[in-house]
Backbone as JSON, one array per atom type, in Angstrom:
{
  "sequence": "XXXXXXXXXXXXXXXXXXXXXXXXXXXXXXXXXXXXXXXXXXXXXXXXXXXXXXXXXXXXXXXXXXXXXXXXXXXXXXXXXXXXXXXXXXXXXXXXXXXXXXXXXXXX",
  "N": [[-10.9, -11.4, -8.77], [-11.23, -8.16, -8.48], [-10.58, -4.92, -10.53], [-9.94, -2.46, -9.39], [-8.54, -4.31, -6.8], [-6.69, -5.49, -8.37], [-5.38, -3.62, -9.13], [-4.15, -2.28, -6.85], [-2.44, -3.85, -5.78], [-0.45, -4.44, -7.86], [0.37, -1.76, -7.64], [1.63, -2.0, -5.0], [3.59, -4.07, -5.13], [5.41, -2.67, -7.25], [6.05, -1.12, -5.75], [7.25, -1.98, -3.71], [9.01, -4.3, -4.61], [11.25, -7.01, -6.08], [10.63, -8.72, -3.97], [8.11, -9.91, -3.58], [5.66, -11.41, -5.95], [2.28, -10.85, -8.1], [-0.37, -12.31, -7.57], [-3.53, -15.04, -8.11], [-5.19, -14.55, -6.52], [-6.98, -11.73, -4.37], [-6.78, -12.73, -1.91], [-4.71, -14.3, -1.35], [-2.87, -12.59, -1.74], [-2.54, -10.83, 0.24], [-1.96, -12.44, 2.18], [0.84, -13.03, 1.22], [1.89, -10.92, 1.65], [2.04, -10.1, 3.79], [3.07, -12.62, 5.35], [5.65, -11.5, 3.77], [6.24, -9.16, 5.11], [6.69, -10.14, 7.82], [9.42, -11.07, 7.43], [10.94, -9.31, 6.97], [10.1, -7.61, 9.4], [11.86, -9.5, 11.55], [14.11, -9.63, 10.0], [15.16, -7.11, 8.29], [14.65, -4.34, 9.41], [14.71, -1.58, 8.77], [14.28, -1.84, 6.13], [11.74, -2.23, 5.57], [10.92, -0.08, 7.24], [11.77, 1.97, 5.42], [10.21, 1.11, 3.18], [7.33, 1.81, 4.07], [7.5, 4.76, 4.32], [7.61, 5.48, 1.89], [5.31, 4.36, 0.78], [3.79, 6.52, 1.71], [2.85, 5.6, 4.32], [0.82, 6.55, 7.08], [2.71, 7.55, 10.32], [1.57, 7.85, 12.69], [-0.9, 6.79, 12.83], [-0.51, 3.76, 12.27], [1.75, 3.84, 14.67], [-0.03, 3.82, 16.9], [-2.07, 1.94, 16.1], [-0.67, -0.67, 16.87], [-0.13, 0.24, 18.88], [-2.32, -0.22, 20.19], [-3.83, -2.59, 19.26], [-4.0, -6.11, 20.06], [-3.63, -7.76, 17.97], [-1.46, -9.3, 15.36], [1.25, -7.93, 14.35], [2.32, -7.83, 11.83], [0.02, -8.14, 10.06], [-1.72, -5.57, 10.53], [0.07, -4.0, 9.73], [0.22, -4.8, 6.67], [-2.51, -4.21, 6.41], [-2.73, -1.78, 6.43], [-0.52, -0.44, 4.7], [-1.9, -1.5, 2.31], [-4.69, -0.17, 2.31], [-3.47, 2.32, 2.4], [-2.81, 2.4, -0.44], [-5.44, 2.04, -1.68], [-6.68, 4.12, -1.02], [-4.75, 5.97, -2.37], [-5.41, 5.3, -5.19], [-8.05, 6.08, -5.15], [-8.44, 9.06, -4.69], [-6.79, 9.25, -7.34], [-8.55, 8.62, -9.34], [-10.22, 10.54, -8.63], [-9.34, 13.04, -9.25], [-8.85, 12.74, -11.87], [-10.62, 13.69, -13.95], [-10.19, 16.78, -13.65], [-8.1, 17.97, -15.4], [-9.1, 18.13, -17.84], [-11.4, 19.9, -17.23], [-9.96, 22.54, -17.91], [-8.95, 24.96, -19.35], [-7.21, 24.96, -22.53], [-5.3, 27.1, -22.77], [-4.41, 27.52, -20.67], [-3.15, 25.65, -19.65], [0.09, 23.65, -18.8]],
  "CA": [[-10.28, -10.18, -8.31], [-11.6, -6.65, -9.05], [-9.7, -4.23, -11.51], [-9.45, -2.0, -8.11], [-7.68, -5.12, -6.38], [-5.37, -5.71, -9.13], [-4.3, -2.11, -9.44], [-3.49, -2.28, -5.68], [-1.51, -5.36, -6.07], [0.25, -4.04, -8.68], [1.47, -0.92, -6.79], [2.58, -2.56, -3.61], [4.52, -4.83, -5.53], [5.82, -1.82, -7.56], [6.75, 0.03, -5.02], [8.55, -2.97, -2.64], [10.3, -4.74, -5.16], [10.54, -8.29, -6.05], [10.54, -9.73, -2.85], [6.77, -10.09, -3.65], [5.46, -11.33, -6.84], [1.45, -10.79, -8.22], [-1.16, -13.68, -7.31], [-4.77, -14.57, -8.7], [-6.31, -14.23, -5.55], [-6.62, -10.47, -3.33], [-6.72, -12.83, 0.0], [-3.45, -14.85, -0.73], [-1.69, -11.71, -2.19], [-2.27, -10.43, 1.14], [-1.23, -13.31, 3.03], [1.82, -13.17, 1.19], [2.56, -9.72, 1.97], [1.82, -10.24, 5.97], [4.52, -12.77, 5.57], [6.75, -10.85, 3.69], [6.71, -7.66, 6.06], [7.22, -10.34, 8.9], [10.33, -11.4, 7.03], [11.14, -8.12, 7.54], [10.62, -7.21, 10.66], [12.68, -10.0, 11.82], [15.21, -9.42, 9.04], [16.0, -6.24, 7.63], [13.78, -3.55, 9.76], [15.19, -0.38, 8.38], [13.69, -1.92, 4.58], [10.54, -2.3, 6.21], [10.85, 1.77, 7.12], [11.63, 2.74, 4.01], [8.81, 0.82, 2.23], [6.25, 2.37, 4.41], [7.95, 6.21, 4.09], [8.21, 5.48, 0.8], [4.33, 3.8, 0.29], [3.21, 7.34, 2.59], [1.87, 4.62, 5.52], [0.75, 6.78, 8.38], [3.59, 6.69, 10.98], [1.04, 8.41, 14.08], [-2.19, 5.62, 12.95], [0.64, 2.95, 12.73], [2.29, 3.45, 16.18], [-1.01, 4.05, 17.47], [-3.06, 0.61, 16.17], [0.28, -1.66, 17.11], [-0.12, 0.01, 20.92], [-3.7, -0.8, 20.97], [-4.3, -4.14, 18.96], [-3.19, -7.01, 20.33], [-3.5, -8.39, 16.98], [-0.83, -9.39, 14.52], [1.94, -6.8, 13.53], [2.57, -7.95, 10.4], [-1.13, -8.27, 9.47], [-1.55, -4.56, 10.6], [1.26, -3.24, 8.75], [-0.24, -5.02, 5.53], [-3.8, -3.47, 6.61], [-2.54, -0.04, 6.48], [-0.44, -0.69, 3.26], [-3.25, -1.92, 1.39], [-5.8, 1.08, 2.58], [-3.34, 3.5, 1.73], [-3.03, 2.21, -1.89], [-6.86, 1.94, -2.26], [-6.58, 5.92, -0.78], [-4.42, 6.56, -3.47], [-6.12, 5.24, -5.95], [-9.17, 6.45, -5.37], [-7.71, 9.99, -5.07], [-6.32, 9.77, -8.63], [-9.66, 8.8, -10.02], [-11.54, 11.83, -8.03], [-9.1, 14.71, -9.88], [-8.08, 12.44, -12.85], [-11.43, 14.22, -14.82], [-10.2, 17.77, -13.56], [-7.25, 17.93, -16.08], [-10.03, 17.93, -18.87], [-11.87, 21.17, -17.24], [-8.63, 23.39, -17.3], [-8.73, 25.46, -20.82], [-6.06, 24.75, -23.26], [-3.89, 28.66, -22.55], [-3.76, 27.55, -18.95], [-2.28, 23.82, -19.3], [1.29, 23.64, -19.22]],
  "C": [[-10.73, -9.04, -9.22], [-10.24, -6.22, -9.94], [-8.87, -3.4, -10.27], [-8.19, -2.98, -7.4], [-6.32, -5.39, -7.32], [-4.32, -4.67, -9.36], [-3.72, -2.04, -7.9], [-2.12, -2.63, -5.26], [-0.84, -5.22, -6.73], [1.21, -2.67, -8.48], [2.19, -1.07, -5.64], [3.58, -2.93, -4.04], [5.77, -4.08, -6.18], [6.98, -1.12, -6.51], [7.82, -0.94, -3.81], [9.24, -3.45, -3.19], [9.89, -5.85, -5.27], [10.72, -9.09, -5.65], [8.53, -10.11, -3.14], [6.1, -10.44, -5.36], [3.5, -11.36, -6.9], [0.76, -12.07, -7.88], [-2.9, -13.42, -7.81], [-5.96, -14.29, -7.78], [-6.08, -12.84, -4.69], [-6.52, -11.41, -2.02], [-5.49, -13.44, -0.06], [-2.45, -14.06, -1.09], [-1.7, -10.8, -0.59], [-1.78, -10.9, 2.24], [0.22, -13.27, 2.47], [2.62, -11.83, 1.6], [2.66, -9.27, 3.45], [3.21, -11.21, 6.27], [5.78, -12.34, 5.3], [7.08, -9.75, 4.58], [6.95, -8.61, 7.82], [8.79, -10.95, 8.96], [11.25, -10.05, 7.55], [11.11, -7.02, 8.61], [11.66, -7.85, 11.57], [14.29, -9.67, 11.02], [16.11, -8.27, 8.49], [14.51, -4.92, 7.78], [13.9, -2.28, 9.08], [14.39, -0.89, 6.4], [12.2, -1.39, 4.65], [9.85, -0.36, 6.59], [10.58, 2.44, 6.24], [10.37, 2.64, 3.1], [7.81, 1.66, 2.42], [6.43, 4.1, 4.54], [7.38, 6.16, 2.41], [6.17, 5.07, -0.45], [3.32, 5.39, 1.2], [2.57, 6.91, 3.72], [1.33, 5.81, 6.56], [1.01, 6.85, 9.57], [2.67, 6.73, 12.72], [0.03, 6.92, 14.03], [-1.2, 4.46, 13.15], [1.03, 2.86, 13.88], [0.73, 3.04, 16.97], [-2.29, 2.0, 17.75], [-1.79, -0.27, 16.59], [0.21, -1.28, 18.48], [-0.81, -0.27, 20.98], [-3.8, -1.93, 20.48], [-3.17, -4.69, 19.51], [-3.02, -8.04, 19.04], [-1.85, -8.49, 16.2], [-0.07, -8.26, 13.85], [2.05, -6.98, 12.05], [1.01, -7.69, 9.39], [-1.92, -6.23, 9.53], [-0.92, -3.62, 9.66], [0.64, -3.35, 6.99], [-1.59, -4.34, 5.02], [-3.31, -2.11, 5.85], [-1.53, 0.25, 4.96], [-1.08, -0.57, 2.34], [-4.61, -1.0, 1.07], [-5.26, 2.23, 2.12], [-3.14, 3.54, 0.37], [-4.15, 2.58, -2.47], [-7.25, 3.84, -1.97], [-5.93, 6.47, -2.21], [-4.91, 7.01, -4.74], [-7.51, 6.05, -6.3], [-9.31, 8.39, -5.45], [-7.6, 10.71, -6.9], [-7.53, 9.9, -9.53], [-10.49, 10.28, -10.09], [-11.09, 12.85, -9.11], [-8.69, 14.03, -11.26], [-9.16, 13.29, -13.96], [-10.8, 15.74, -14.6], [-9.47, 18.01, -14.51], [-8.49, 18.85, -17.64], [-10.65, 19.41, -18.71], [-10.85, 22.53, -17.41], [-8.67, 23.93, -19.41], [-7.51, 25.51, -21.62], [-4.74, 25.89, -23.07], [-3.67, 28.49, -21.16], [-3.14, 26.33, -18.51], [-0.84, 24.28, -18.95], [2.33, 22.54, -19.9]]
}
């Protein structure tokens, strides 16, 4: 597992709680998180809301790939999870050097 993958894996988990604990592989940390969000759709849907408010999911791409795939909700849900982490991430990297160009009388 990449450094990328682990930092992923490490904010999902963060941010859902510890219904989910870390694993040494990225493919069975995602199998476990396809079953946990189907735990949750069966179980306690309104958690399941919050997570993905709460993780910024996409609620328009979301409705949108669950009307068209006939694939797997849960596996979906984990998709779009997982992409918007690696969004994040990759985000923080892009402006994490800008900080550095910003002259010391204009920081705060």
């Amino acid at each position: 597992m990449n450094a990328e993958e682990k930092q992923v894996q490490q904010e999902i988990i963060l941010s859902i709680g510890p219904g989910l604990l870390p694993e040494a592989s990225y493919t069975i940390f995602r199998e476990k998180l396809v079953a946990y969000i189907h735990v949750l759709i069966d179980q306690d849907f309104e958690k399941l809301v919050r997570i993905l408010y709460r993780l910024d999911v996409n609620e328009k791409k979301l409705k949108a790939l669950l009307v068209k795939a006939n694939a797997d909700s849960g596996l979906l849900i984990a998709d779009l999870i997982i992409e918007r982490q690696l969004e994040k991430i990759h985000t923080r990297k892009q402006f994490a050097g800008s900080k550095e160009d910003i002259p010391d009388e204009e920081k705060w």
